[in-house]
MARKOLMI-295104 format. One record per atom (N, C-alpha, C): residue number from 0; residue in three letters; x, y, z. Coordinates in nm, 4 decimals. Each point is the difference from the previous one (the first is absolute). Layout:
<sites>
<site><k>NUM</k><r>ALA</r><x>X</x><y>Y</y><z>Z</z></site>
...
</sites>
This chain:
<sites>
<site><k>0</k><r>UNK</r><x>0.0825</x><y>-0.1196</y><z>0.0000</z></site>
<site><k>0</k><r>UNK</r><x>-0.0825</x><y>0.1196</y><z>0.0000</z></site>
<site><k>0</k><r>UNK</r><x>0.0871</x><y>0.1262</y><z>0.0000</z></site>
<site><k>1</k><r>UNK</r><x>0.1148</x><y>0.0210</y><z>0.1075</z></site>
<site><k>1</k><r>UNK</r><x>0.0896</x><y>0.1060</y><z>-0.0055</z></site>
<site><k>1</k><r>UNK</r><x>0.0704</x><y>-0.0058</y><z>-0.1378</z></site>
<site><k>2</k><r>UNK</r><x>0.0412</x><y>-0.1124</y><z>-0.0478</z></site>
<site><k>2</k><r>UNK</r><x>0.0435</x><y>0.0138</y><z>-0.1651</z></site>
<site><k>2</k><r>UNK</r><x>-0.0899</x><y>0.1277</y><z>-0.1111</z></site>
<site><k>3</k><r>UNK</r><x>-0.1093</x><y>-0.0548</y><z>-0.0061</z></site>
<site><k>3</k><r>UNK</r><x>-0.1220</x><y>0.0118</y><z>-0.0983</z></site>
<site><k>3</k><r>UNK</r><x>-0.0136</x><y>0.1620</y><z>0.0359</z></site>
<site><k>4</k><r>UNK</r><x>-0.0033</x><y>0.0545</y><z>0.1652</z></site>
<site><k>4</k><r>UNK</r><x>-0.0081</x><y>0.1387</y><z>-0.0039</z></site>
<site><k>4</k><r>UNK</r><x>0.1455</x><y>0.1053</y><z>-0.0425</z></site>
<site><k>5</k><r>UNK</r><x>0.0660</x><y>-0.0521</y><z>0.0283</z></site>
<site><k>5</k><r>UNK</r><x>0.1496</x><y>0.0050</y><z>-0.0602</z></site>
<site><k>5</k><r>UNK</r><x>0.0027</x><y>0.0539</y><z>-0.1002</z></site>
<site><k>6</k><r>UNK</r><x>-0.0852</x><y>-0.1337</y><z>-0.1443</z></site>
<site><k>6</k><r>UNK</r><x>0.0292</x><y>0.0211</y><z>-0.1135</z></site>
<site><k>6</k><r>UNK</r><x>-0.1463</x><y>0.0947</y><z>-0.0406</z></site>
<site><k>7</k><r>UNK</r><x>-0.0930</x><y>-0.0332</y><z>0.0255</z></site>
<site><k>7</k><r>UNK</r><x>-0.0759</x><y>0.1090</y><z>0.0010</z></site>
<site><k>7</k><r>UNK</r><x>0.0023</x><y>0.1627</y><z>0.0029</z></site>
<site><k>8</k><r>UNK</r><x>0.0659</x><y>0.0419</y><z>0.1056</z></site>
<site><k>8</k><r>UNK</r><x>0.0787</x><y>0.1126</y><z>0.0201</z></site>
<site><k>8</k><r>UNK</r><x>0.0716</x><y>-0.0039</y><z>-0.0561</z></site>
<site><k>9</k><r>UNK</r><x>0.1168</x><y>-0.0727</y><z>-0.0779</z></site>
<site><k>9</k><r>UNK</r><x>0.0890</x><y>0.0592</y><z>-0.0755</z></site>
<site><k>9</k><r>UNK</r><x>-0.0730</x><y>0.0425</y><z>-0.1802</z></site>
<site><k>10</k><r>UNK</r><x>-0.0749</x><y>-0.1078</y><z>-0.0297</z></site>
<site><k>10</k><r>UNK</r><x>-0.1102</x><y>0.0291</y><z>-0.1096</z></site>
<site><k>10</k><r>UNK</r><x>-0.0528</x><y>0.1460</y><z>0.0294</z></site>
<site><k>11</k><r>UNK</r><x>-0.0803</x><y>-0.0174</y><z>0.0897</z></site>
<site><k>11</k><r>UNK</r><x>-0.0538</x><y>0.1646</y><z>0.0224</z></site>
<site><k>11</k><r>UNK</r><x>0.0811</x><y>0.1573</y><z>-0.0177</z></site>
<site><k>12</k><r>UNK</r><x>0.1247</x><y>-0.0547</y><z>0.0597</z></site>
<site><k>12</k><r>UNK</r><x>0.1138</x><y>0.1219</y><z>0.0101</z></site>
<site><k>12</k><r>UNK</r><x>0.0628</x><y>-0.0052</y><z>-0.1366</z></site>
<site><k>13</k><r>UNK</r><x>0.0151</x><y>-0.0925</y><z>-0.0997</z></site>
<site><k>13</k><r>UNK</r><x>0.0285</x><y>0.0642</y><z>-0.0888</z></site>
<site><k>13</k><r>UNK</r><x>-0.0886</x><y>0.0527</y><z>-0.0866</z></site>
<site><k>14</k><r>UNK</r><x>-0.1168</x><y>-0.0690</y><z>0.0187</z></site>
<site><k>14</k><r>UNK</r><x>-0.0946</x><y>0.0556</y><z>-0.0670</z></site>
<site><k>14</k><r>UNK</r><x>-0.0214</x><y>0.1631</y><z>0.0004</z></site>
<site><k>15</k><r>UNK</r><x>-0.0097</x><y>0.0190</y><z>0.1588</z></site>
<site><k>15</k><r>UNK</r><x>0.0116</x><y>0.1705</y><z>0.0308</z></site>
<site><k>15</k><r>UNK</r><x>0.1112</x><y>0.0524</y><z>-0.0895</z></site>
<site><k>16</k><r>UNK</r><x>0.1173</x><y>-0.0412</y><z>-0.0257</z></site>
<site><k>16</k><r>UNK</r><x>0.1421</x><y>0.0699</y><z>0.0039</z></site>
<site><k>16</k><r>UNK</r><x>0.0112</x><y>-0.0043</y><z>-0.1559</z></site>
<site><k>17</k><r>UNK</r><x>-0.0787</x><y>-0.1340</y><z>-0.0629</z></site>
<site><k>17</k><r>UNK</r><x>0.0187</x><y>0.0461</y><z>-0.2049</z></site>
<site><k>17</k><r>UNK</r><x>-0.1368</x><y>0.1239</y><z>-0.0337</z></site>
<site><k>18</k><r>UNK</r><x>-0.0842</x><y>-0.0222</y><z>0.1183</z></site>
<site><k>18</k><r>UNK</r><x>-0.1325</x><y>0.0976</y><z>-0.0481</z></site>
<site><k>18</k><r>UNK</r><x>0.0751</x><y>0.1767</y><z>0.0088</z></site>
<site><k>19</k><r>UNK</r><x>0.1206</x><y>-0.0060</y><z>0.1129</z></site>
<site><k>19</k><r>UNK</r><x>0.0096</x><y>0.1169</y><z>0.0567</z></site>
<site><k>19</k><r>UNK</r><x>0.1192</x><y>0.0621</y><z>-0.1301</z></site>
<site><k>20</k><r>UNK</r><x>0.0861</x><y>-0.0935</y><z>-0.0392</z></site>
<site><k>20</k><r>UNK</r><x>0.0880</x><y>0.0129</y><z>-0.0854</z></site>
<site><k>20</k><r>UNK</r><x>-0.0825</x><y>0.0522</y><z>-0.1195</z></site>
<site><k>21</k><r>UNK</r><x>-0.0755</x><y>-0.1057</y><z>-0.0986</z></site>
<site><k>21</k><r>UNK</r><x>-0.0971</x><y>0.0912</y><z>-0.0854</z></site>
<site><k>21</k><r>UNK</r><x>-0.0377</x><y>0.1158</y><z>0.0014</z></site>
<site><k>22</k><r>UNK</r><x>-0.0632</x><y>0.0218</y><z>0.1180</z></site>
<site><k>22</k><r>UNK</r><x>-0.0685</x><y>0.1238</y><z>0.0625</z></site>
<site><k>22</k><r>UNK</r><x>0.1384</x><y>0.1322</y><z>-0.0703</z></site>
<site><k>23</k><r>UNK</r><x>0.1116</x><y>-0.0082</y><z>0.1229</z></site>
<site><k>23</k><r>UNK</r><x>0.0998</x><y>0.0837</y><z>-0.0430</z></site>
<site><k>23</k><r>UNK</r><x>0.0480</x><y>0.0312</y><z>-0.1357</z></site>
<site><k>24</k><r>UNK</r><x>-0.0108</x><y>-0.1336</y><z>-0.0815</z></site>
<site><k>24</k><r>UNK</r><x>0.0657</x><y>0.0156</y><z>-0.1418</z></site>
<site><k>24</k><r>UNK</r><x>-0.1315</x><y>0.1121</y><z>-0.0482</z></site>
<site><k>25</k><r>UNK</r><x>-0.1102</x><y>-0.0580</y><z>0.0150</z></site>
<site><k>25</k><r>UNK</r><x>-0.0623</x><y>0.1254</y><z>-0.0615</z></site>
<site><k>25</k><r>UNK</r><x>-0.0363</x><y>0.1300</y><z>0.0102</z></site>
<site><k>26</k><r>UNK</r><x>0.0910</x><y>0.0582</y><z>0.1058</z></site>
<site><k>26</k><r>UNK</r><x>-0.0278</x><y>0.1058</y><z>0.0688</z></site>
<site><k>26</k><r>UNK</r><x>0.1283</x><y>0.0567</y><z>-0.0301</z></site>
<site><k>27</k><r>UNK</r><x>0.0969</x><y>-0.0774</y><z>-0.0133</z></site>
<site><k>27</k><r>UNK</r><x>0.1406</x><y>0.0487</y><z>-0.0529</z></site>
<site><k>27</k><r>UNK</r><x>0.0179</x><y>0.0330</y><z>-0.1502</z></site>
<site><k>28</k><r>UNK</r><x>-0.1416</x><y>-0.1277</y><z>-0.0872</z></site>
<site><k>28</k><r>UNK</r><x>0.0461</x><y>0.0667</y><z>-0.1650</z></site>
<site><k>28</k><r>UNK</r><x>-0.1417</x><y>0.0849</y><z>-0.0287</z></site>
<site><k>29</k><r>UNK</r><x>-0.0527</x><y>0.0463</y><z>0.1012</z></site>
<site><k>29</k><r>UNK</r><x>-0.1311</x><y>0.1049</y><z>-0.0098</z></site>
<site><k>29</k><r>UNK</r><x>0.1132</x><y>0.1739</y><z>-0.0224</z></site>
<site><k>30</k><r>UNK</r><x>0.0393</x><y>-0.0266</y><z>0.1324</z></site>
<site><k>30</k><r>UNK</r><x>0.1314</x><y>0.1142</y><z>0.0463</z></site>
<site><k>30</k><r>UNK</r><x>0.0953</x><y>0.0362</y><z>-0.1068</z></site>
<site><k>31</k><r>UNK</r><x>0.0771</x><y>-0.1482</y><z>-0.0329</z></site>
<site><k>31</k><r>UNK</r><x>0.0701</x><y>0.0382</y><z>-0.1193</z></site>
<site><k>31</k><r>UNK</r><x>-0.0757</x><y>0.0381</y><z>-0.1638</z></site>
<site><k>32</k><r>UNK</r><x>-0.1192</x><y>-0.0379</y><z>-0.0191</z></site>
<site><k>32</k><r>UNK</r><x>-0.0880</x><y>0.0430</y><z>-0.0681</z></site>
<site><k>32</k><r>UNK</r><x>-0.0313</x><y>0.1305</y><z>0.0084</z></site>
<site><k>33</k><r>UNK</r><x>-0.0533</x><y>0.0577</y><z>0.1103</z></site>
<site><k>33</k><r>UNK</r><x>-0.0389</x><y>0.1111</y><z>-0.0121</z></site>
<site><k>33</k><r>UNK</r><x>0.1654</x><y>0.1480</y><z>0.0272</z></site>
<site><k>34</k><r>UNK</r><x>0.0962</x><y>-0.0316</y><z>0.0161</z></site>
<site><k>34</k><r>UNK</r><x>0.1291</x><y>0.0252</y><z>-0.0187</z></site>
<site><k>34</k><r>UNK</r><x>-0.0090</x><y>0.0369</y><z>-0.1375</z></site>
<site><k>35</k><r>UNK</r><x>-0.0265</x><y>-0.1031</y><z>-0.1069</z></site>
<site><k>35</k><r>UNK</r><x>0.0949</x><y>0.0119</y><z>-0.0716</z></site>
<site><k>35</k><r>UNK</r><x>-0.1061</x><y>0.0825</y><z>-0.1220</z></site>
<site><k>36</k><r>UNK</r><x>-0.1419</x><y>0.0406</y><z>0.0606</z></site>
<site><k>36</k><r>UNK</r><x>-0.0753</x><y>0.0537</y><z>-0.0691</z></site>
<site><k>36</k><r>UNK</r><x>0.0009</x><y>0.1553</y><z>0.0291</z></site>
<site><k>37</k><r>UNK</r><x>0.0847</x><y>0.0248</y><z>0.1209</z></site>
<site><k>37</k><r>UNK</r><x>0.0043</x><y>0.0905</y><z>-0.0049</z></site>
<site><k>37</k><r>UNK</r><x>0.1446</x><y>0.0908</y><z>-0.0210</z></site>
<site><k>38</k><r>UNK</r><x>0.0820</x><y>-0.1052</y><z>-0.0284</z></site>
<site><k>38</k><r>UNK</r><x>0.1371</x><y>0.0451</y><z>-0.0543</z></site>
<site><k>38</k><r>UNK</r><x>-0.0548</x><y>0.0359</y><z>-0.1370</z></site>
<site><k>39</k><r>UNK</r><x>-0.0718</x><y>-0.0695</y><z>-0.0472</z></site>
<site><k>39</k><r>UNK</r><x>-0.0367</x><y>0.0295</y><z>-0.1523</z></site>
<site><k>39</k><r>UNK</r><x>-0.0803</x><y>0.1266</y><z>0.0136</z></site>
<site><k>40</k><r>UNK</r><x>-0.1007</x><y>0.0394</y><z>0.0530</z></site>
<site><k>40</k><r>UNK</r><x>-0.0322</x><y>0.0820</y><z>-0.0068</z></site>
<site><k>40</k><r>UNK</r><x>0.1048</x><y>0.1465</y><z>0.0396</z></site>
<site><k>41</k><r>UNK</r><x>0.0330</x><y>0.0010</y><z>0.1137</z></site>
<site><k>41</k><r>UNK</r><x>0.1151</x><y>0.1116</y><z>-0.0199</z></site>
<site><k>41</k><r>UNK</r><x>0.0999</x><y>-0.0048</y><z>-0.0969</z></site>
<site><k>42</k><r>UNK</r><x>0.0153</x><y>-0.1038</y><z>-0.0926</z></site>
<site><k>42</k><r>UNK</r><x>0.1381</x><y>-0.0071</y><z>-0.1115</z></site>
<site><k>42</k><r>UNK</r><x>-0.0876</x><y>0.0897</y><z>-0.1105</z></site>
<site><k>43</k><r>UNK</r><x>-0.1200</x><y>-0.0660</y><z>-0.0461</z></site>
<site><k>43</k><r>UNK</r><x>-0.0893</x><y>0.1113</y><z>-0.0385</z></site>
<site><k>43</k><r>UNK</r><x>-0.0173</x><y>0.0741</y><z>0.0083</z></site>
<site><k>44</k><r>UNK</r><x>0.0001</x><y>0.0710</y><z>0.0940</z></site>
<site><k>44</k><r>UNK</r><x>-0.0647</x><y>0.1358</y><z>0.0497</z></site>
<site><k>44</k><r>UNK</r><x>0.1156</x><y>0.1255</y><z>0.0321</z></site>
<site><k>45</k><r>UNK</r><x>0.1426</x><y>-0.0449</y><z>0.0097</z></site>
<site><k>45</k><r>UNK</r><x>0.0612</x><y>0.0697</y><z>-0.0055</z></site>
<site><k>45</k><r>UNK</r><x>0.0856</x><y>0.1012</y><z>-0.1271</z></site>
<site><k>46</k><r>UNK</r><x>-0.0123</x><y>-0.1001</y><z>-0.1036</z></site>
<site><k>46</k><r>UNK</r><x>0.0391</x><y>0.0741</y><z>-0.1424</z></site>
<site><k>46</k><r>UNK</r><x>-0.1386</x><y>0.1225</y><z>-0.0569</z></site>
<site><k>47</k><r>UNK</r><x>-0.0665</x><y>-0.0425</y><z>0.0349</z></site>
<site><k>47</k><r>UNK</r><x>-0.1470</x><y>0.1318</y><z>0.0233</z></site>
<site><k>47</k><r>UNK</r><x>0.0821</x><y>0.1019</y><z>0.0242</z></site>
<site><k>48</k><r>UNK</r><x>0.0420</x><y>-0.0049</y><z>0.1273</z></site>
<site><k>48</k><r>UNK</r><x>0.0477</x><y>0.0949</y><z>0.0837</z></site>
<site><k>48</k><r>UNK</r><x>0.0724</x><y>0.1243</y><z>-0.1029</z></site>
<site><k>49</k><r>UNK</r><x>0.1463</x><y>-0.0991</y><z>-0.0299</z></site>
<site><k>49</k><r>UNK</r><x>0.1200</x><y>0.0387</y><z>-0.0779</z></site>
<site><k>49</k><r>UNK</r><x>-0.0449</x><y>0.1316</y><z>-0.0806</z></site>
</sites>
């Protein structure tokens, strides 16, 4: 029985820890997404200027 909760809990915890990893990746290429939309937009917007 102490086995089975063992492995149970370890199932569960990674389960938490690939959901949490996902989570981050998409919050990291949202970030770098919205970065790089706005480098473009000021690369744009500065020859206006000139």
């Amino acid at each position: 029985m102490f086995g089975l909760g063992i492995i149970k809990g370890t199932i569960i915890g990674m389960g938490v820890g690939v959901m949490a990893g996902l989570a981050l990746k998409e919050v990291c290429k949202m970030k770098k997404k919205k970065d790089q939309i706005s480098k473009t937009e000021n690369d744009s917007v500065d020859p206006e200027n000139s």
